[in-house]
N, C-alpha and C positions, 0 to 999 in steps of 0.2 A: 907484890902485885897491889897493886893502886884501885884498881876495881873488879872484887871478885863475880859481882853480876855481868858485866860486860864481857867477860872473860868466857862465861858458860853461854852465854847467847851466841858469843864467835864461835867457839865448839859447835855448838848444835848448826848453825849457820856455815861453818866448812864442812860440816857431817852430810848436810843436804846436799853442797855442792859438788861434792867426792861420790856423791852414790853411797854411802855407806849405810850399812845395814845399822848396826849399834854405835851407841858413843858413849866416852865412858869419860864422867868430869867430877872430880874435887867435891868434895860433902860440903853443905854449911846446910843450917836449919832456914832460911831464905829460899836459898835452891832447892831444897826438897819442897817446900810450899809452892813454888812457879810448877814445878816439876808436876806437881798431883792438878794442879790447877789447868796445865797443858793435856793431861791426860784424861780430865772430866770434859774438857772441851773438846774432845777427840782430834786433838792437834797432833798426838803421838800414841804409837801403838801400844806397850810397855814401860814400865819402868823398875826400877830395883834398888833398893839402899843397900849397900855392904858396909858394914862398920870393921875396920882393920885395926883396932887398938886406939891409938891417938886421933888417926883420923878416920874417914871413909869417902865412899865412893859412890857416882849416881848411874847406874848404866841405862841411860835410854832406848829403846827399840822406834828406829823413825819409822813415821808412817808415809807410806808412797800407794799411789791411785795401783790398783792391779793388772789395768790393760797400758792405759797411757803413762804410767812410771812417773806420775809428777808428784811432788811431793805435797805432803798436806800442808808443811809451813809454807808459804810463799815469800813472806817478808816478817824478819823479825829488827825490831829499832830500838835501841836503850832511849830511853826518856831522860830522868834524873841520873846527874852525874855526881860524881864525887864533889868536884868544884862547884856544879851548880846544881842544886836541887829543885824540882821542880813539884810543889802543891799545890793543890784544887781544892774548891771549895766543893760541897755537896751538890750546889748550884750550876758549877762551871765543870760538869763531868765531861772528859773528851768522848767522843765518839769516834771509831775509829772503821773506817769504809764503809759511815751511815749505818753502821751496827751490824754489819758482817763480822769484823773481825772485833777484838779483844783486846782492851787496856787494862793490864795488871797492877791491881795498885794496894800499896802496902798501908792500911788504915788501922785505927784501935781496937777493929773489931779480928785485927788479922790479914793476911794476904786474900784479897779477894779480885774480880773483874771489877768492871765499871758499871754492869749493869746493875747486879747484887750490889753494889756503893748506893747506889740510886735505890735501889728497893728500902736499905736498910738510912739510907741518907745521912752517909757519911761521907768526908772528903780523908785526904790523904795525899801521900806521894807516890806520883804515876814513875812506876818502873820500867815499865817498857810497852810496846805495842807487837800485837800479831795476828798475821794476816795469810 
């Protein structure tokens, strides 16, 4: 596998699309950082680490509206890719649906959003967006 961010973003993104309740994807310390980061922005209900020896596992609980069943992700987009990596300055922080939704971005201070990048003003590489 050639990119394991992109890999977990299509899981959770065919998870919404299927109706499913939980999703369950591949451990890395990346993905547990998105993962807690999705969950303080109340983008997902649950979350869970399982460590199984060598590797482990992330099991998410998606969140969905309780009368009208939509889900709370609407749209999730990989940014930086393997091939081509994409960094910001402090300056040129993306804003993503005029500051509704959320740009994840992996800086020196740590995986954080975009707007915390701007408090603390720091740039970095934008991982992904969610909306």
């Amino acid at each position: 596998m050639t990119d394991p961010i992109a890999d977990y973003l299509t899981r959770i993104r065919n998870a919404i699309r299927a109706r499913h309740r939980v999703v369950e994807i591949p451990s890395s310390k990346m993905k547990k950082e998105i993962t807690k980061l999705l969950y303080e922005k109340g983008y997902i209900q649950k979350y869970k680490f399982e460590d199984h020896g060598a590797y482990g596992t992330i099991k998410i609980a998606l969140k969905y509206h309780p009368v009208t069943k939509q889900p709370a992700i609407v749209h999730l987009e990989r940014v930086s890719k393997p091939g081509l990596r994409k960094y910001v300055k402090s300056n040129a922080l993306p804003r993503v649906l005029n500051g509704l939704g959320i740009a994840i971005i992996s800086t020196s201070k740590g995986v954080i959003t975009d707007k915390e990048a701007r408090e603390l003003n720091v740039g970095g590489e934008v991982i992904c967006y969610v909306y």
